[in-house]
Each structure stands twice: as C-alpha cells, then as structure tokens.
N, C-alpha and C positions, 0 to 999 in steps of 0.2 A: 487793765486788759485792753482798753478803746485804746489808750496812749501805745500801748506795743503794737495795735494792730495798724496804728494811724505811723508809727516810726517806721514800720516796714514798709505800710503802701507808698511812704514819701520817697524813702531808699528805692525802693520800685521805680519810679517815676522819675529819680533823678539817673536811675541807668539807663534807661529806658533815654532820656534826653542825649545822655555822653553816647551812645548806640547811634540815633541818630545826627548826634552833631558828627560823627568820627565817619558814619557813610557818606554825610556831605563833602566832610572834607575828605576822603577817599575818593569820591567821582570829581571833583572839584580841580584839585591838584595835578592827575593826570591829563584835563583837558588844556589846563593851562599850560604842562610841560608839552605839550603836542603844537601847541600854539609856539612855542621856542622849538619845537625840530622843525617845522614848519617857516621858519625865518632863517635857522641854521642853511637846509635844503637850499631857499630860497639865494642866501647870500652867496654857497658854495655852488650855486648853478648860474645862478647869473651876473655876479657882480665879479671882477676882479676878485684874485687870491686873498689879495692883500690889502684892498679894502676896509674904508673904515667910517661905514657910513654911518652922518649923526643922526637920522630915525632911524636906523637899527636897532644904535648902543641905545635911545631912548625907549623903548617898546621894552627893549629885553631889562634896562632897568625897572621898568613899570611891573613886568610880569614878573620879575624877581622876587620885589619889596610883598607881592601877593602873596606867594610861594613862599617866604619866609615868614610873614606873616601865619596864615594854614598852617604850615609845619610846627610852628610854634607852640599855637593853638592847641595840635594834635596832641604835640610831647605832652602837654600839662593833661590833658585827659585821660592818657595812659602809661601817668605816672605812676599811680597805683591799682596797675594792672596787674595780671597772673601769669603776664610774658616770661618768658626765659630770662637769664642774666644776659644769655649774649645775642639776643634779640635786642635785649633794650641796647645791647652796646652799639651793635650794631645802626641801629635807629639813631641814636646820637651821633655817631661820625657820621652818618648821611645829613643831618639837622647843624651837626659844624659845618661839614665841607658845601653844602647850600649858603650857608651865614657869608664862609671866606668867598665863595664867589660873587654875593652878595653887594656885601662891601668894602673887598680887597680890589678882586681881579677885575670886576666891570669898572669900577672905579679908574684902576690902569688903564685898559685898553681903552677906556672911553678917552679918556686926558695926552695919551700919546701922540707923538707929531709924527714921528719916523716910523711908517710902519715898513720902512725894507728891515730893519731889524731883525735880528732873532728874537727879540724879547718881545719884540710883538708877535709874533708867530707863536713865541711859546704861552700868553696870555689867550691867544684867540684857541689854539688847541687846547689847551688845558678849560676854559668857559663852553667851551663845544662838546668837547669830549664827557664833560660834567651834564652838559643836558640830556645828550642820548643815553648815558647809563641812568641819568635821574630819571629817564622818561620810562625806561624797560623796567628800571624797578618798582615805579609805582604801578603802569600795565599790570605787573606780576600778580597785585591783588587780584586781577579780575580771575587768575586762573582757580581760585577758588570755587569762585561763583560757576565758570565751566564744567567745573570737574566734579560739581553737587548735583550738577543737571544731571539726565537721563543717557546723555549724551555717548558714543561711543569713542572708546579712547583711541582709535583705529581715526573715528573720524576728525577726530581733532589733528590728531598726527598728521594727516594728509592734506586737512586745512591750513596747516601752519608754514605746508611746503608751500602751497599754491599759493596764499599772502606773500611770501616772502619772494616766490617768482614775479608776480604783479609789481612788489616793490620796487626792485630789483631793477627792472624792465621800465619801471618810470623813472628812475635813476638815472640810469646809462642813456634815458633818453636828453638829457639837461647839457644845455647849451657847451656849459665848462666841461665835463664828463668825456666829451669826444671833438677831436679837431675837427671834421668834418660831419653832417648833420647823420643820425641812425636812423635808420628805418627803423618802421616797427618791430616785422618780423627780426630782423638781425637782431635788437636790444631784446626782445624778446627770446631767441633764442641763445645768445649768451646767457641773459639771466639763467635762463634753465640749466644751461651747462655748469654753472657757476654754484648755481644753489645744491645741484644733481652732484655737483664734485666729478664732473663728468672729463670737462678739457676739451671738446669737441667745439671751434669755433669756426665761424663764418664771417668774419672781418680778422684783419691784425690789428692783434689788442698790442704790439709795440708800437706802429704808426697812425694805427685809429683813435686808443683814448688818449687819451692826458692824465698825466699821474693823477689826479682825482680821479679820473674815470675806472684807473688801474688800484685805485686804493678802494671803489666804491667792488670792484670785484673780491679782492684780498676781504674783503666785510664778510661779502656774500658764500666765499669759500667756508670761511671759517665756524660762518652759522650755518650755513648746511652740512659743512663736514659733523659737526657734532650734534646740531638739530636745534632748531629755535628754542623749539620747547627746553630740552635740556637747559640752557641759559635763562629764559624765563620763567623755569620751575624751580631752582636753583635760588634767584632771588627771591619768588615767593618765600620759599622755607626760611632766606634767611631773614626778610621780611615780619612773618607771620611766626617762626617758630614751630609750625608745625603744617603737613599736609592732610588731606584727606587719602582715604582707603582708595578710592576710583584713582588717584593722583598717583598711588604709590603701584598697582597695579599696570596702570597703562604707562609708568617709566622705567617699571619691570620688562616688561612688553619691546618697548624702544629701546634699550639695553640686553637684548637677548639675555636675561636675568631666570633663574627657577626660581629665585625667591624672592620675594618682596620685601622682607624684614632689612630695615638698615637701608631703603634704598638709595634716600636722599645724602648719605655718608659714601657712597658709592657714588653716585653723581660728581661729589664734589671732589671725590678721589679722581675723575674721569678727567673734570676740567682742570686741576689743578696738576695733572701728567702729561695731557694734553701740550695746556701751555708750559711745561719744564721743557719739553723733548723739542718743540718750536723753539724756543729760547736759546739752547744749547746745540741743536740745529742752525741756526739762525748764524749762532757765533762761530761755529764752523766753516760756515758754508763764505762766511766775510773776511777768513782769516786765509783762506783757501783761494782767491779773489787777488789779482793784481790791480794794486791801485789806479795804473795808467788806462783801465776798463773804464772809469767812470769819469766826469767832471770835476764831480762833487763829493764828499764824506756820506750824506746823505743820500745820494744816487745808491753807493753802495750798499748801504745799511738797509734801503726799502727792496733791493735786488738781494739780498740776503735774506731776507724777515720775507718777502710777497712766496720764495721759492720754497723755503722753509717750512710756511704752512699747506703751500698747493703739495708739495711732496706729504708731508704729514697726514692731510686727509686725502692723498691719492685723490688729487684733483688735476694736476699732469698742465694745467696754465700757465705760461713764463711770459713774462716781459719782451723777449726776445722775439724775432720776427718767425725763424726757424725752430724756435726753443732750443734746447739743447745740443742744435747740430750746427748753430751759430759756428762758426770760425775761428773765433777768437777763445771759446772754451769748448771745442769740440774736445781737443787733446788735454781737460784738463782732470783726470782720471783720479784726482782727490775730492775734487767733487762732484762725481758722479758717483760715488762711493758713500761721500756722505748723503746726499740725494736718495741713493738707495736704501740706505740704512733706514732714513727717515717712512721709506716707504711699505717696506715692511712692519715696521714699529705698529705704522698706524694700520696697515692692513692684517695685520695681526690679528685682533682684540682686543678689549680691555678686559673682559674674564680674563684671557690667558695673560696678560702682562701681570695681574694680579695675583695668578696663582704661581707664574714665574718669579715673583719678587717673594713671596711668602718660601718657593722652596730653598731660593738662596738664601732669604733672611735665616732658617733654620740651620742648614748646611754650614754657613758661617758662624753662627751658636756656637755648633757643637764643634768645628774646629779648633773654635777659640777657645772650648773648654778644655779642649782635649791636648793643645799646648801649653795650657797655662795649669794641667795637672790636674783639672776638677771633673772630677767622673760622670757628673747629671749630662744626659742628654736629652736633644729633645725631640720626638718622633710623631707625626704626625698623619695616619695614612690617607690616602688620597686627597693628598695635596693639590697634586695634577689633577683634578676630574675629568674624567672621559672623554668630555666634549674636548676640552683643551689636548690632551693625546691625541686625539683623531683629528683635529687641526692641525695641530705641528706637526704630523708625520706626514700630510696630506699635502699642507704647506713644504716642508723639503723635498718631500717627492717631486714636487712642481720644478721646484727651484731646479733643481737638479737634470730635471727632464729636460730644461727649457733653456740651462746653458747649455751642457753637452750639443743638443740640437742646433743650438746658436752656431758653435764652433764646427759643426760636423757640416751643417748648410751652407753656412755664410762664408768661407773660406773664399770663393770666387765671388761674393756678392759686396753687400754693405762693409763687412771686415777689409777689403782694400783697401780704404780708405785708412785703418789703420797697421803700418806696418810692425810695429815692436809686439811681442812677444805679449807683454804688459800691457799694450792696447788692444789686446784682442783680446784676452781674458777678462779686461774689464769693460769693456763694448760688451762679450757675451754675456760675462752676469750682470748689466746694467738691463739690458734686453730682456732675458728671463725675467729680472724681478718685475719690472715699469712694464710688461705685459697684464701682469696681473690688476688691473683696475688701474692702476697710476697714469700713464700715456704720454709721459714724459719720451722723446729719442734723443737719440747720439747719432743718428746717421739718417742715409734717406732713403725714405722707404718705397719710393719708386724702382730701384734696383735691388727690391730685398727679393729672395727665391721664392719660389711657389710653396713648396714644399716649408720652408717656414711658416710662410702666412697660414698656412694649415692649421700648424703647432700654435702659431700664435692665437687662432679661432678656438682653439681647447685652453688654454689658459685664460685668455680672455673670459668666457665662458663659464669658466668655474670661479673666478675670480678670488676673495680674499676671506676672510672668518669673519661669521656670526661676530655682532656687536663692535664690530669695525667702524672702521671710515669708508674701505671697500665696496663695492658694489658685488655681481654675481651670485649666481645661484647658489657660492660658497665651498668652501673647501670642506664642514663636512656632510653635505647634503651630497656630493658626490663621491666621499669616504661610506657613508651609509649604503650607498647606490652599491658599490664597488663590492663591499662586505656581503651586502646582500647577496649578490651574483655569487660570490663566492664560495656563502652557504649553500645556497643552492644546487651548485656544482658539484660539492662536496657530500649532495646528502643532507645535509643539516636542517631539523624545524626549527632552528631560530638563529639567528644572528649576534655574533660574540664578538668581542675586541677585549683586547686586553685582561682575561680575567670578567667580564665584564657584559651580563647581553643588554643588546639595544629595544627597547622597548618595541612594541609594533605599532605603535603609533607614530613612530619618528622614521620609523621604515616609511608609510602611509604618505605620511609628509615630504617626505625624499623625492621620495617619485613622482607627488603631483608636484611639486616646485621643477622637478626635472622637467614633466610633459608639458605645462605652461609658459616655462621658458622658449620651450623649441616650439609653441603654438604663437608665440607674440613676437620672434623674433622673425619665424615664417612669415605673418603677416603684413612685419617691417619690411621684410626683402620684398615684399609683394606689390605693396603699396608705394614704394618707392621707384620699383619697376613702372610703373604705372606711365610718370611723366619722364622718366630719365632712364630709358633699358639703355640710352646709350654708353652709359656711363659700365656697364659689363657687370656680369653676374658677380664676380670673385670682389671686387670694390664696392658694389652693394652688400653684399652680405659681410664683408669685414666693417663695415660704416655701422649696419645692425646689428653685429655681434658687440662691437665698442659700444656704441646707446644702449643697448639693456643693459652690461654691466658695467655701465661708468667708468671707462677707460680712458675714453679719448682721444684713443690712434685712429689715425685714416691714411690710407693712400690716397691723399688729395683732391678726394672731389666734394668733401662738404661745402665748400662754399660757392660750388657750380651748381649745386641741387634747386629746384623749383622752391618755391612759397611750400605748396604744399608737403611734396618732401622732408623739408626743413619741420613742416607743425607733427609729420608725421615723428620726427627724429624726438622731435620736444615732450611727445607723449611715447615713446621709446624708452628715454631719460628718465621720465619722471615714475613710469612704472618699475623700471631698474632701480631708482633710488629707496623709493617709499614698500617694495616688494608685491611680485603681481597677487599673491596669497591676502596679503593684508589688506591691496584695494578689491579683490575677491568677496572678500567675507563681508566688508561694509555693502556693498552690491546687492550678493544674494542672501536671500534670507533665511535663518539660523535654524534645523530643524532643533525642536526641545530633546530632552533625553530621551530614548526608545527604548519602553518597555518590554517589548515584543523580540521574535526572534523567527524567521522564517528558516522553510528546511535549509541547510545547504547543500550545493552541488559546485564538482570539478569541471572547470573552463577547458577545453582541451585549445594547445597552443600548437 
C-alpha cells in the first residue's frame, strides 16, 4: 500500500517537473525567436538587400544551435503525451524544418561569396521567412493563456489591430522601407490604411517605398484583411490540438459565425480559400500583363501577387502611382475584370462562399447521378441560409444599381476617356463593384459627375457582407433596414424574407449600426472641417464616407489634409475596420439580464 502510494506521488512529481520544464521552454523559445525577427528587422532595415554580414550569420547561428537544442528537448517530453496524431506531426515538421535551417541553410548562406545570386536570395528568404512563421507559431501559445483570462474577446480583437498598426508604422518607418525619410503621422497613417484594408494614402506608395517597403505593406494587407488573430489562432490549434471555449466563441464573433461547433475547421477553410482565390488571382492577373511593363520576371510576379491580395481583401493599394488609371493599363479590361472578380469574392463572405460551394457540390451530385442512370438524390434544405439570401440579393441589387448609374451619369464624364463600346461597360461595372469597399479606379475622379458621387456615397456606405474582407455598415444590415420599412408600409408586425421572419433582435441591431454610422461619419465631416473647410463639403464628406467603410476612394485631397485630420481619418479607419458596435460594447458597460418589465407606451412619430 506505502509502495503504490509512494509510485504515484513519484509519477506526480515527475509530471509535475516535465509541466514545468515544457513552460520554460515554451517562454524560453519565443524570446529567442523575437531576438532572430529582431536581427531579420534590423538587417532588412538597414543593411544592404543583399548583404551578408559575418556577425549576423554568427548570432543567428548561436540562437539557432539554442532553439534546436529547446525544441529538441521539448519533442522527448512530449513524446508520450495525449496529443493528437497530427499535432505530433505537425510538431515534427516544425522540429525538421528548424534542424534544416539549422544545419543546412545558415550553413550556405553563411559560406557564400556571391551574394548577387539567386541562390543566395533564395537561402536568405527561405532562413527569414522560416523565422517569422517560427516566431508566430510559438507566440500562438500565449493565446491560450489570453483567452483563459477574464479577458474580453472584443478586447483582444481590437488589441490585435492596434499592435499590428504600431508595428506596421515602425516598419515603414526603416531606413530601407522608403526612399526618402516618413514622417511619423504619414507611416502611421498608411499603417492604418494598410492593416484597416482601407487604400486611403497620403504619400506615393510607387515613388515613396522601396519594394521592401511595398512588400512590408502587401504583409500588413494580408493580416488585416483576415485578422491577426485568425492566423495566430489557427497555429495555436495546430500547435496545441485543441482550443479553449472563450477561443472558440470570440472567432465565432470575428467570423460573423451563429455557431461555434467546428470553428477552428472553419478557420482553416477561410485561410486555405483565401490563399487559392490569391493564387489563382495572382496567375491571372500575370498572364493578363504585357511583359514589356516590367524589367524584370520578378517585377511582374510581385505586381501580380501585391494587386491580387489588395483586390482580394478589398484593400484597393497598387504599386502604381495613379493605380489603376496608370496609362499603360488603363485600357486593359481583362484585368480589370479579373481585379473585379477578386473583389467581390472577397467582399462577399466566407458563410456565403461556403454555403455557395455546398449548393453546387449537391446540384452536381445529383446531376451526375441522374446522367449516369442512379435514381438517389441528394436534398438538403436551406442550404442557402437567410443571411446568405439577403446578402446576395442586396449585393446584386448594388451591383446593378451602380453600373446602370455608371453608364446613365458618366457618359459626358470619366467614360470619355473610354471610347469602345467594351470600354464602357467594363469602366461601368469596374466602377460599381471597387465602390463597394475595394477603392481601386480606372479613371479620374476629378471629372467624375455629382450625381455619381452621390451614388457612390450609398454604395460606399453600405459596403460588402458580414464576415468579409469588406468594410461598411454591410449589405444585410441595410437588407434588414429596407425589409423593415417595408413591413411597416405594408401593415405588417414583423418582418419576413423569403419564407422566413427576421428576428427582432437583428431588426434592433440594423438600425443602431445604421444611426452610429451616420453619428461617426457626421463627426468625421465635422472634425475635419475643423482645419481644412477649404477643401469643400462634398470632398470632405466622400473622404469620410470612404474611412468608415474602408474603401479608399478620394477626390484628392487626402494627402493635403492637416496632421490632425489625417489622426482624425486613422481613427475613422479603424472604427470602420474593427465595427463601431464592437468598440461600443467594450466601452460601455453590459446591463445583466432584466428581470423586470415596465408598462409600455406608443411613441408618436
């Protein structure tokens, strides 16, 4: 009996050690990977490109031999652990591809003479690109420890934008990053645009950064279009094998999700669609492209891949000086087409792509059974759900509204510039879609009509769907709005679509996201009045119609606005990005449930 009670408290005591060895080297590791971004930063800010300095490769071999050391360590302690299968696998190709860079690739790139090479380029990306993912995935553990806290999942959300703006904004401030030196406010205010997937700049980002500087924004696009979090919650899972309840709630939350079961499967459906539609995007957009545009292969390839993901998260930034109304591809109407496509995609959804890919997966089922003579079909009802119908009908309404209007207005204006037939239909629906949150043009918008800009200020406005890339009050927060009135008109105590009524809590919701839009956009026109009325009412308020819903069009006077203007524009942005509702609620404080129930009475209107 003393021997069984003494074998367990030993077993005790020795997990009890592997628990604490495995925290150390879990705090341990990450500070050392930050100590290698930290050097990466350092060399890509102030040394030569191509650089190859020998205390660099010596430091970063020293912190390697640690790091593979730790990691090593760690595998044997959680060897027989209660992980997953493809947790552990996971953990072992991250414990290889450490090893190869280890004692493969520093090895190379330390020993090389010729760094104008490719092979040296592709040794120093490949060792760099390996630190930053190694660094974010070990980070990822801490989200554990966040998300057990008391913490709210709103405020984590909103911290994650504002870090990533700060970084951002130290970034762009690095010697190499920009030809000539950034100010504060301007590297600050790109970041926000950047992270915000906004497109609203105040320098030219073709004659101001330097392809790093242009690749440090293509980062910043990409993790705000989908969200930090999302990418470092993602590794956790695949880290750790499993999340917590708070984790899976608040990426419910940031995925405009009803359910939380399965979220982290969802997630990895999000990122893994994400980057196909870039990818294939990407290949388009380079194939569509005359070679005699670029230098270089390269040139091309990052002008394909930078435009690919700005259009994707309806971030609306181009290389170009003009963007899209450059000269050289103004007329080139295959890709503007694909640009477009991309833009919708991503302002779409990711509910609705999912429930759009489930209803043709089924549709083609059953065709294919019903060619090939096999009676089983397969029937699924609401496939589509609700939200995803009141989207896409909200959405073509848009579309539709906003070319017709193109072509009915612009016939004396912007459309001169294009004479064919085929250039004007696709200027119009290029214009209608890249209203909608994107901010991409094709022509200049100094000679665009009044009466457009109007149209443009309601598109803008309502912007693109829940769980988007998108920004705007959204397509069906003003579907809801719409229906409402409708009912009402009509007589009706509640609210119906399709077979289907809308709750009244989401009415509720409609309309405060309605009135605090036109409360924070008012205060935008107001406050920027402030220092700059010269600049005329109708270019101020299309500048704050674009900042709250991350569009990024202007009639040209962003980067004539005052300092303070510009901070007001940045917290514009960033309330448009992160939703004024969401930094609402962390704010004011949460009544509990009410019990209670006072008489009611009719408001007369």
């Amino acid at each position: 009996r003393w021997g069984l009670q003494t074998g367990k408290k030993t077993t005790f005591i020795k997990h009890s050690w592997n628990n604490k060895l495995l925290g150390w080297i879990g705090a341990a590791v990450p500070i050392i990977l930050l100590i290698c971004v930290s050097i990466v930063v350092y060399e890509f800010g102030f040394k030569p490109f191509r650089s190859n300095g020998a205390g660099i490769n010596f430091w970063l071999q020293t912190l390697f031999y640690i790091i593979s050391f730790l990691i090593t360590l760690r595998l044997l302690l959680e060897l027989f652990s209660k992980k997953k299968f493809w947790v552990r696998l996971f953990g072992l190709v991250v414990y290889l591809y450490i090893l190869f860079l280890t004692f493969s690739i520093l090895p190379l790139k330390t020993n090389i003479v010729n760094t104008d090479s490719n092979r040296f380029l592709f040794y120093k990306m490949l060792l760099y690109m390996g630190i930053i993912v190694g660094f974010i995935s070990e980070i990822s553990y801490f989200l554990h420890i966040i998300y057990s806290r008391a913490t709210s999942p709103g405020v984590i959300f909103i911290g994650s934008f504002s870090l990533l703006i700060i970084l951002g904004a130290f970034l762009l401030k690095l010697p190499n990053a920009a030809y000539t030196p950034t100010s504060n406010i301007n590297a600050f205010f790109t970041s926000a645009s950047a992270v915000c997937v906004t497109g609203l700049t105040v320098v030219n980002t073709s004659t101001h950064f330097t392809p790093f500087g242009q690749f440090i924004l293509l980062l910043l696009i990409q993790t705000g279009g989908l969200g930090f979090m999302t990418f470092a919650g993602l590794l956790a899972y695949a880290m750790a094998g499993n999340t917590s309840f708070k984790a899976q709630l608040a990426f419910t939350d940031h995925m405009s999700r009803s359910k939380a079961s399965n979220i982290m499967h969802f997630i990895y459906q999000v990122v893994f669609i994400t980057l196909l539609f870039e990818m294939i995007g990407a290949a388009g957009i380079y194939l569509s492209l005359d070679d005699g545009l670029f230098e270089r292969k390269i040139d091309k390839l990052f002008f394909s891949v930078f435009h690919a993901v700005s259009a994707f998260c309806n971030a609306g930034f181009s290389t170009y000086a003009d963007g899209l109304n450059q000269p050289v591809i103004r007329f080139n109407y295959t890709l503007q087409m694909l640009i477009a496509l991309l833009i919708i995609l991503g302002g779409m959804g990711f509910p609705i792509v999912f429930n759009l890919y489930r209803l043709v997966k089924i549709k083609a089922s059953n065709l294919y059974n019903f060619l090939s003579g096999n009676l089983k079909r397969s029937y699924f009802p609401n496939v589509i759900m609700l939200n995803s119908r009141l989207a896409l009908v909200v959405s073509g309404f848009l579309i539709v509204i906003g070319f017709v209007s193109y072509l009915v207005f612009e016939q004396s204006a912007t459309l001169l510039q294009h004479p064919t037939l085929a250039g004007k239909l696709a200027t119009g629906f290029f214009g209608s879609v890249t209203a909608r949150t994107a901010g991409f043009h094709t022509v200049d918008f100094s000679t665009m009509s009044l009466p457009m800009i109007m149209i443009y200020l309601l598109l803008m406005w309502i912007g693109a769907s829940p769980g988007s890339t998108g920004g705007g009050i959204k397509t069906t927060t003003a579907g809801v709005a719409i229906l409402n009135m409708i009912s009402i008109l009509r007589g009706k105590d509640r609210t119906e679509f399709f077979r289907s009524e809308i709750s009244f809590q989401s009415t509720r919701r409609a309309f405060a996201i309605i009135v605090l839009s036109l409360l924070i956009i008012g205060l935008t026109v107001f406050a920027i009045s402030i220092n700059d009325s010269d600049k005329g009412l109708i270019k101020i308020a299309f500048e704050a119609f674009s900042a709250f819903s991350t569009v990024g069009l202007t009639l040209g006077i962003t980067d004539q606005l005052s300092t303070f203007s510009k901070m007001v524009l940045i917290m514009t942005m960033f309330i448009g990005r992160v939703g004024a509702i969401t930094l609402l609620v962390i704010l004011v404080r949460q009544s509990k449930q009410l019990h209670y129930r006072y008489p009611t009475e009719d408001i007369a209107f």
